[in-house]
C-alpha positions as a Markdown table, in Angstrom:
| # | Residue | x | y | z |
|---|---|---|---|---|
| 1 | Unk | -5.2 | 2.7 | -30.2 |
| 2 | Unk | -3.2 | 5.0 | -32.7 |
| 3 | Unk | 0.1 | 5.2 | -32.8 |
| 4 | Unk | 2.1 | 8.6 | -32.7 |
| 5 | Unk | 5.7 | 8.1 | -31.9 |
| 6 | Unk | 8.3 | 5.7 | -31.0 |
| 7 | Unk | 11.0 | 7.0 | -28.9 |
| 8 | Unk | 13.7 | 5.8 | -25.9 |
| 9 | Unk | 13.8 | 6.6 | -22.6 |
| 10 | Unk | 16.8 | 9.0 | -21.8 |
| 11 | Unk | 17.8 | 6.4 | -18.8 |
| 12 | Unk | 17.1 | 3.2 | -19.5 |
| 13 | Unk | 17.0 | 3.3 | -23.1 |
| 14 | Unk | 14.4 | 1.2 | -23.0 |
| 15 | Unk | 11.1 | 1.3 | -26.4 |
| 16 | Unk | 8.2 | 3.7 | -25.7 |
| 17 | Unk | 5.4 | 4.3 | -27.5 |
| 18 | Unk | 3.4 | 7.3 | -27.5 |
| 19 | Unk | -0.3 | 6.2 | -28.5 |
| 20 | Unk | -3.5 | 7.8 | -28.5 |
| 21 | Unk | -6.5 | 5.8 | -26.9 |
| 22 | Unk | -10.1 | 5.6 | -27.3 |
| 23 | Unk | -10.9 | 6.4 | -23.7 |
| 24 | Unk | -13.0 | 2.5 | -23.1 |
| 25 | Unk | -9.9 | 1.3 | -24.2 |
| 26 | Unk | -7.9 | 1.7 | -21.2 |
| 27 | Unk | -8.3 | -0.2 | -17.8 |
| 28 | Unk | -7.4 | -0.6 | -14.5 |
| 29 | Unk | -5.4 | -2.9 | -12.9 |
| 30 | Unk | -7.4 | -4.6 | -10.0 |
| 31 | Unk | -4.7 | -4.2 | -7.4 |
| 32 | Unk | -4.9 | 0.1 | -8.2 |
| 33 | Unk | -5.4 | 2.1 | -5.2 |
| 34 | Unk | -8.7 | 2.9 | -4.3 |
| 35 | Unk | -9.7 | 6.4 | -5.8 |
| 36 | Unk | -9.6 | 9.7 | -4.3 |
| 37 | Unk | -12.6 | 12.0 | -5.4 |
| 38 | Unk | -11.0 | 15.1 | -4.1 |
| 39 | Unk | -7.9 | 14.2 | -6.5 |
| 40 | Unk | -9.8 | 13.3 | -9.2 |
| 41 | Unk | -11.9 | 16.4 | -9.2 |
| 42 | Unk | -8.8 | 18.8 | -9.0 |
| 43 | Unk | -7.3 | 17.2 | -11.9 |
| 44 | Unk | -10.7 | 17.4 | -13.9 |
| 45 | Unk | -10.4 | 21.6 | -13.4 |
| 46 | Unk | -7.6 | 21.4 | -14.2 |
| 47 | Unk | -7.2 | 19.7 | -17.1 |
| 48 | Unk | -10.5 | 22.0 | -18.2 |
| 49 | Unk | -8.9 | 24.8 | -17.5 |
| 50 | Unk | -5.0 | 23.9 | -18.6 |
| 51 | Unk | -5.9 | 20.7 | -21.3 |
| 52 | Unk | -4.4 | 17.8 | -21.1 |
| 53 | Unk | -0.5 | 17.8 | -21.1 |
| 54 | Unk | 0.8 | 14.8 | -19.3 |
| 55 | Unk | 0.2 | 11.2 | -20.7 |
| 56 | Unk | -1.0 | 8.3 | -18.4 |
| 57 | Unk | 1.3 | 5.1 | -18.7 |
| 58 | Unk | -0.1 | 1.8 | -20.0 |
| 59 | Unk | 0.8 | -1.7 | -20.4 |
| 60 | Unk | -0.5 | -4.4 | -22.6 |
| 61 | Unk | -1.4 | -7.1 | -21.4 |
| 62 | Unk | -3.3 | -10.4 | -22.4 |
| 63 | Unk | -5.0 | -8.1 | -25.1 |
| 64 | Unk | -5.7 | -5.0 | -23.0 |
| 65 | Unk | -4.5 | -1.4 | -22.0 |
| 66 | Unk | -4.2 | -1.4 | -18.2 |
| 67 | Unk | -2.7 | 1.8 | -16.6 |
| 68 | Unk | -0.1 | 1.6 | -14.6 |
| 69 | Unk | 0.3 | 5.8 | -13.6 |
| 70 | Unk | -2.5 | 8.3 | -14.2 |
| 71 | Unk | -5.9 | 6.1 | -13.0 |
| 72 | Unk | -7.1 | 9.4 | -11.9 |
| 73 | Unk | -6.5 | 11.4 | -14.9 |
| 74 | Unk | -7.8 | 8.7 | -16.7 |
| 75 | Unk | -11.0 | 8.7 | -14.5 |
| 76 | Unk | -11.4 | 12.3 | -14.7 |
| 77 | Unk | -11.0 | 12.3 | -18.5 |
| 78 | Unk | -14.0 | 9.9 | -18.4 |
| 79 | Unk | -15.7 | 12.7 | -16.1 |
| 80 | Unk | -15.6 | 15.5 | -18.1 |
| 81 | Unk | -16.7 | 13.3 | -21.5 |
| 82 | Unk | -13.4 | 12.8 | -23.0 |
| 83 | Unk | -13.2 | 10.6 | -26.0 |
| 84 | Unk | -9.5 | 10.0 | -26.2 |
| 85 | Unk | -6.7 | 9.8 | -24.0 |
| 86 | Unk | -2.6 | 10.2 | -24.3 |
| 87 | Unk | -0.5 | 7.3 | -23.1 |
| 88 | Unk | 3.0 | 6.2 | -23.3 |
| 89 | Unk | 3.1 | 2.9 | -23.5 |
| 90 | Unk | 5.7 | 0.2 | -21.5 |
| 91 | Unk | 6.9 | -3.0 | -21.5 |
| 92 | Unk | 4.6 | -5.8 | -19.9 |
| 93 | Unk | 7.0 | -6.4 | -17.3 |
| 94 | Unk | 6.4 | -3.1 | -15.7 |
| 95 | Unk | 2.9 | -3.8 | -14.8 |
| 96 | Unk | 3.6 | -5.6 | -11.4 |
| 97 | Unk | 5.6 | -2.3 | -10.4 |
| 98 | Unk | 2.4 | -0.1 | -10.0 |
| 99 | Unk | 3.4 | 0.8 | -6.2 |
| 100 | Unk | 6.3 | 2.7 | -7.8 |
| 101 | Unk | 4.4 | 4.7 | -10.0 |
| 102 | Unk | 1.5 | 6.8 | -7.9 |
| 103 | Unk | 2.7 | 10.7 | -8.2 |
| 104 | Unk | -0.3 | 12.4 | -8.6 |
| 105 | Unk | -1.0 | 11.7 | -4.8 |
| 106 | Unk | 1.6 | 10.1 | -3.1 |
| 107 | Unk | -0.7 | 7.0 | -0.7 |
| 108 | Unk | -0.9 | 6.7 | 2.8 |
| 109 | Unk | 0.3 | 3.6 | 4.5 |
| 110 | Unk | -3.6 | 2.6 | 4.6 |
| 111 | Unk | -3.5 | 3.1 | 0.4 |
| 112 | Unk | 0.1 | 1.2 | 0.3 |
| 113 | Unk | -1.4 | -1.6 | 2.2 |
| 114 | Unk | -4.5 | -2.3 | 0.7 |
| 115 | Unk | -3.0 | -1.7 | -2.9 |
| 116 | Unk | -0.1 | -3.8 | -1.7 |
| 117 | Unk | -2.3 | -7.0 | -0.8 |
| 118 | Unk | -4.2 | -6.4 | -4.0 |
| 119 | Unk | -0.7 | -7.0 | -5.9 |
| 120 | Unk | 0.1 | -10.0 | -3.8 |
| 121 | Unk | -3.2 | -11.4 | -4.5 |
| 122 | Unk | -3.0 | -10.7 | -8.6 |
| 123 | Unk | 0.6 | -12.2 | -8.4 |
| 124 | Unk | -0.7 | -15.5 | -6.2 |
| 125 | Unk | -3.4 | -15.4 | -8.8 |
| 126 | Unk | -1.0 | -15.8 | -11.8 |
| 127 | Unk | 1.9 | -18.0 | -10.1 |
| 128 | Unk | 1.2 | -19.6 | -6.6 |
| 129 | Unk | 5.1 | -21.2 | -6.3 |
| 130 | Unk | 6.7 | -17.5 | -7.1 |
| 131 | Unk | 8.7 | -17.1 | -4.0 |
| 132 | Unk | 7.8 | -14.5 | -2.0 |
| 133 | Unk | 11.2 | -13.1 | -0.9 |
| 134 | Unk | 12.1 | -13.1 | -5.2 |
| 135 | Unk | 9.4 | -10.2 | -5.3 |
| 136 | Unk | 10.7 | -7.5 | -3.1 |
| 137 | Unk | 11.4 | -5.6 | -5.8 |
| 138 | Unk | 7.2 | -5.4 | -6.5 |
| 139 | Unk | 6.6 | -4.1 | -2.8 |
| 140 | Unk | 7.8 | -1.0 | -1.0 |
| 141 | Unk | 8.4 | -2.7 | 2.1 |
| 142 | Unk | 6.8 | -6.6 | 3.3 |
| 143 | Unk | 5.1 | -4.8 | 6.3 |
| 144 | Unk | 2.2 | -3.0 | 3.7 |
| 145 | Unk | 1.7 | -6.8 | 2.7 |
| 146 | Unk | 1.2 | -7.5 | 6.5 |
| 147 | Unk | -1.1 | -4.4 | 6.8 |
| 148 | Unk | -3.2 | -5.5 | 3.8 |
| 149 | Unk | -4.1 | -8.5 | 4.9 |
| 150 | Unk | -4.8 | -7.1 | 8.5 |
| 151 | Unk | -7.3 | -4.3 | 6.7 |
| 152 | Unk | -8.7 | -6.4 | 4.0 |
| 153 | Unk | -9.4 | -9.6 | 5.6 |
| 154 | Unk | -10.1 | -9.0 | 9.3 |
| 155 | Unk | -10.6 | -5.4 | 9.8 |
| 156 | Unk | -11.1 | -2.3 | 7.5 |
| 157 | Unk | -10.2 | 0.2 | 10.6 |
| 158 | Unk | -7.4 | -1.4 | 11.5 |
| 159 | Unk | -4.9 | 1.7 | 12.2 |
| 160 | Unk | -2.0 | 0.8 | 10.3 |
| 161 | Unk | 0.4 | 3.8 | 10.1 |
| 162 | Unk | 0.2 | 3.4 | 14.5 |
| 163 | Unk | 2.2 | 0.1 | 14.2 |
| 164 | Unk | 4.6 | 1.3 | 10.8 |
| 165 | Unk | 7.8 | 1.8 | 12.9 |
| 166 | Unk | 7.8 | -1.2 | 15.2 |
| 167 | Unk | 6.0 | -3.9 | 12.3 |
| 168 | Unk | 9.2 | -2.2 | 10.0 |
| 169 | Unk | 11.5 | -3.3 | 12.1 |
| 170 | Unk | 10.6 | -7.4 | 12.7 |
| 171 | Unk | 8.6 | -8.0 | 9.5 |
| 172 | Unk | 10.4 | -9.6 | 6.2 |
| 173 | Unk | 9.8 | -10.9 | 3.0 |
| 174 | Unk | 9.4 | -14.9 | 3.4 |
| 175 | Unk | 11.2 | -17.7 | 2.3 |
| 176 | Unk | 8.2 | -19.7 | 1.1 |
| 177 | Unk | 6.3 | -20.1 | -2.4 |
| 178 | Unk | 2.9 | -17.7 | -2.6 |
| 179 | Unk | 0.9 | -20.8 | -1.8 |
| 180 | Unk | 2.1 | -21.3 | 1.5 |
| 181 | Unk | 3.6 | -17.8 | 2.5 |
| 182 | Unk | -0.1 | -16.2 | 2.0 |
| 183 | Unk | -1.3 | -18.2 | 5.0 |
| 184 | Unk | 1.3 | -16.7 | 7.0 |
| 185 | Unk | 0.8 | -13.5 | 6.7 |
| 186 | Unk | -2.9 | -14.1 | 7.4 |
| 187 | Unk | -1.1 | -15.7 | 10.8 |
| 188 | Unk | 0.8 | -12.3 | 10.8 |
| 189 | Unk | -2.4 | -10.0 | 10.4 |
| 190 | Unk | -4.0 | -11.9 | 13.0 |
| 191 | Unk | -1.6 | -11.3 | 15.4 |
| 192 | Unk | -1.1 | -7.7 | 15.1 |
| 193 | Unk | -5.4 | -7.4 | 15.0 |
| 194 | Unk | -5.3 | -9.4 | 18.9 |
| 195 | Unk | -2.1 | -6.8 | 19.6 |
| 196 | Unk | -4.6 | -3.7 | 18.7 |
| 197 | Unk | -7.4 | -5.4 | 20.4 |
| 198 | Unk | -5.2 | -5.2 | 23.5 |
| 199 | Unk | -4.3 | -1.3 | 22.7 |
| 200 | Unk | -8.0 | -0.8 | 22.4 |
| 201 | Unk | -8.6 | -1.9 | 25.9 |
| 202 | Unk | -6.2 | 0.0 | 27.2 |
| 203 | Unk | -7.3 | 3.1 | 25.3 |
| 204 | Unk | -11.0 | 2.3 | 26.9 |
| 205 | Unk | -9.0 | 1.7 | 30.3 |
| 206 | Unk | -7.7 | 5.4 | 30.8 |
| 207 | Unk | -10.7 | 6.5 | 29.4 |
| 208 | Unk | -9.5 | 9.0 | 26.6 |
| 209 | Unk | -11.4 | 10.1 | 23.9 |
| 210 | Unk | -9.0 | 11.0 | 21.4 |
| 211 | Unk | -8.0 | 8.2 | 18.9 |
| 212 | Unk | -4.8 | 9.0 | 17.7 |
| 213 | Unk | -4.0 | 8.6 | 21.4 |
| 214 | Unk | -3.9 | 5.0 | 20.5 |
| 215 | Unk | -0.8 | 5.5 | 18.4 |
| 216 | Unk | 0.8 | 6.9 | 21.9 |
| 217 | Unk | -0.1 | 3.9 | 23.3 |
| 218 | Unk | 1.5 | 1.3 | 20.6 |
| 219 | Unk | 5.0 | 4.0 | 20.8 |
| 220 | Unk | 4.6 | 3.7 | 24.2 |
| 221 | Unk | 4.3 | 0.2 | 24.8 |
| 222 | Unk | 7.1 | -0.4 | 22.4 |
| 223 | Unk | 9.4 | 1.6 | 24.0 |
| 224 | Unk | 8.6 | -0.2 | 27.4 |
| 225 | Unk | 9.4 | -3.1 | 25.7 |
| 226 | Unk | 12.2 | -2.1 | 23.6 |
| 227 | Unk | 13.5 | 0.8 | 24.8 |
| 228 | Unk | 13.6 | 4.8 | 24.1 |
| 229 | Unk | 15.6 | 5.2 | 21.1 |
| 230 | Unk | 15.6 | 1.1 | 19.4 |
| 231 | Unk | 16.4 | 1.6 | 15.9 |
| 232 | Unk | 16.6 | -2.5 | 16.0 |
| 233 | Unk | 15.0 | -5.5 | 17.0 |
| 234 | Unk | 16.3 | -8.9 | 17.0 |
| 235 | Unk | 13.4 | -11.1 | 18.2 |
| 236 | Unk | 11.6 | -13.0 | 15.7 |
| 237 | Unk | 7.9 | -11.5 | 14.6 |
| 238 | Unk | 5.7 | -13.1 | 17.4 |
| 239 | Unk | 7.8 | -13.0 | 20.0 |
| 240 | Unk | 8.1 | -9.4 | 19.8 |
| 241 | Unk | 4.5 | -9.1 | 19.0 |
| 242 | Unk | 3.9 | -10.6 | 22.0 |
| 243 | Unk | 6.8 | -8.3 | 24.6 |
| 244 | Unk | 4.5 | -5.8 | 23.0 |
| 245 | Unk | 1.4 | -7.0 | 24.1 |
| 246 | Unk | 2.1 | -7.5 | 27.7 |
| 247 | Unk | 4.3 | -3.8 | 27.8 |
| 248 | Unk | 0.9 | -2.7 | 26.6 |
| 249 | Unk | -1.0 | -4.6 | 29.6 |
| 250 | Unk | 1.2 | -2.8 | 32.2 |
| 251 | Unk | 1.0 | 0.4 | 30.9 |
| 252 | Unk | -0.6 | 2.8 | 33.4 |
| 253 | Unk | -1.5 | 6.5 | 33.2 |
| 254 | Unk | 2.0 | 7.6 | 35.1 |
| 255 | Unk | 3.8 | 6.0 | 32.0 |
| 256 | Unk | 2.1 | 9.1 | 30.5 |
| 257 | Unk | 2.7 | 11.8 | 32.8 |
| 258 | Unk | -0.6 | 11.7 | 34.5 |
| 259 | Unk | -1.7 | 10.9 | 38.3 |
| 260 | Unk | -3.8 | 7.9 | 38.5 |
């Protein structure tokens, strides 16, 4: 590493350093998003084409670089045989706040999740008796921790972004230290995998062939259970899990418009 410039930010007046990297110097966190090709190989023309004008954002951290913002323009530098690499670097206690970062490509609710369990995971890793509900500031939302889980552990197809508006409104960060809060949300993922196991059925049921039809039935079912227009809802997580279950049993083709 070789130091340019040391400057403050303009709102937090916080120390930056501008630094030039050897390119195997820099790392990734292993709770980054997963990488997009297509993204990576648009920012490799360009940066061919335009150089490269907008520095990645590291961290040190137990004796390494790890970027924080720019893993694909780091990853297409390495593509097109770049030595060096341009990084601002931040203070250690931004490294946890990687969700915040990601503008190249703003993620999917599929990308947020799985990056989002990755996170919980590191942070268990480092600290199990950190209490969960003292890291909301580290997660978007503590429904992507929920989805994580759900993809990672039990299954990779699990159709998160069906369930984002109902899960958003009865999940929460828990009360409980890492070490204990992780097995609930494994109880949580669990429960929303038997709820789309139930949608799936019904999907086979009416016989459709369209899959995002499956997110009309999980609005559908919630709306039977909740009503039309619930911005709200009061029940606890499983209980509502489960009005949303059996809504979904009952549903017929009618509740859709069409003649049985």
């Amino acid at each position: 590493m070789r130091e340019i410039a040391t400057f403050e930010d303009p709102v937090k007046k916080q120390p930056l350093t501008l630094a030039v990297f050897g390119i195997e110097e820099v790392h990734r966190p292993p709770f980054q998003r997963d990488l997009s090709e297509s993204l990576k190989k648009h920012l490799e023309l360009a940066i061919e084409k335009l150089g490269f004008l907008t520095p990645i954002v590291v961290v040190h951290k137990d004796g390494k670089y790890y970027v924080v913002d720019g893993q694909h323009r780091l990853e297409a530098m390495r593509d097109i045989g770049a030595r060096e690499i341009v990084g601002i670097i931040v203070d250690e206690s931004l490294y946890h706040h990687i969700l915040e970062f990601n503008t190249e490509k703003p993620p999917n609710v599929k990308e947020k999740s799985k990056q989002a369990y990755r996170l919980y995971q590191e942070l268990l890793k480092e600290d199990e008796n950190l209490i969960e509900e003292e890291l909301f500031t580290y997660f978007k939302d503590p429904m992507y921790i929920t989805f994580g889980f759900a993809i990672e552990e039990f299954d990779p197809k699990f159709p998160a972004s069906f369930y984002e508006s109902f899960v958003s409104k009865i999940d929460e960060f828990l009360r409980k230290p890492l070490k204990e809060a992780v097995e609930e949300r494994r109880r949580r993922a669990q429960a929303l995998i038997d709820l789309n196991q139930v949608v799936n059925q019904k999907y086979a049921e009416f016989g459709w062939d369209n899959a995002l039809l499956k997110g009309e039935i999980v609005r559908k079912a919630v709306q039977k259970a909740f009503g039309v227009r619930v911005r709200t809802i009061e029940e606890e997580f499983y209980a509502a899990i489960d009005r949303v279950k059996q809504a979904c049993e009952s549903l017929t083709l009618q509740d859709f418009g069409e003649v049985e």
